[in-house]
N, C-alpha and C positions, 0 to 999 in steps of 0.2 A: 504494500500500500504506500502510494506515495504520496504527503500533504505540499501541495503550494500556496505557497504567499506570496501577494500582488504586494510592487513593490509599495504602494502606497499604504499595506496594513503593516510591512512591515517596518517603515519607517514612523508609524504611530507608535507599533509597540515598542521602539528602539527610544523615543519620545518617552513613554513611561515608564518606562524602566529607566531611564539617568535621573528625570523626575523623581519617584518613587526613593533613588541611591542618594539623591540631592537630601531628598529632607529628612531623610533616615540617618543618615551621618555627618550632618552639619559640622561637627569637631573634624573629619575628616577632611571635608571641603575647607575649611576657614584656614586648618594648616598647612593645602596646599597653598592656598592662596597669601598666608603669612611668607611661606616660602620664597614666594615667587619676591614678593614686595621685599623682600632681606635681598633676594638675588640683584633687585636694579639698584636697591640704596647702594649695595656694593660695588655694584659695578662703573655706578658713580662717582662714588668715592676715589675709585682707582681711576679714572678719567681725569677726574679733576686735580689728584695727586701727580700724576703724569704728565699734566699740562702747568702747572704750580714751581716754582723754580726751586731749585735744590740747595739746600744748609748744609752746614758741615758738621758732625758730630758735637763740636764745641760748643756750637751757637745755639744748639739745641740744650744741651748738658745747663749753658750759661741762662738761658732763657728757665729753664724748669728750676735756676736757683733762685731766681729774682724772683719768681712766683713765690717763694714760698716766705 
């Protein structure tokens, strides 16, 4: 016995089932999406560290003593 599925029912049920995963695992979903948002701040970060002109050891060492 063979069952077919038009592609149009089976893009509904493909629809409720991520639906259905969606709000059943919310904690699931929000730490991809935590993920993702750590991924561009990072990669940011390293962009604009890249682009940012460079110090020497000292000036850094110098600078974290006046801080304090």
């Amino acid at each position: 016995m063979t069952t077919t599925i038009e592609s149009d029912e089976l893009k509904q049920l493909m629809k409720s089932a991520i639906a259905e995963v969606l709000e059943e695992r919310r904690d699931w979903m929000r730490g991809i999406v935590d993920e993702a948002l750590e991924d561009i701040a990072l990669q940011r970060a390293i962009d604009e560290g890249l682009e940012s002109h460079t110090v020497s050891r000292d000036e850094v060492f110098a600078y974290l003593e006046t801080a304090q």
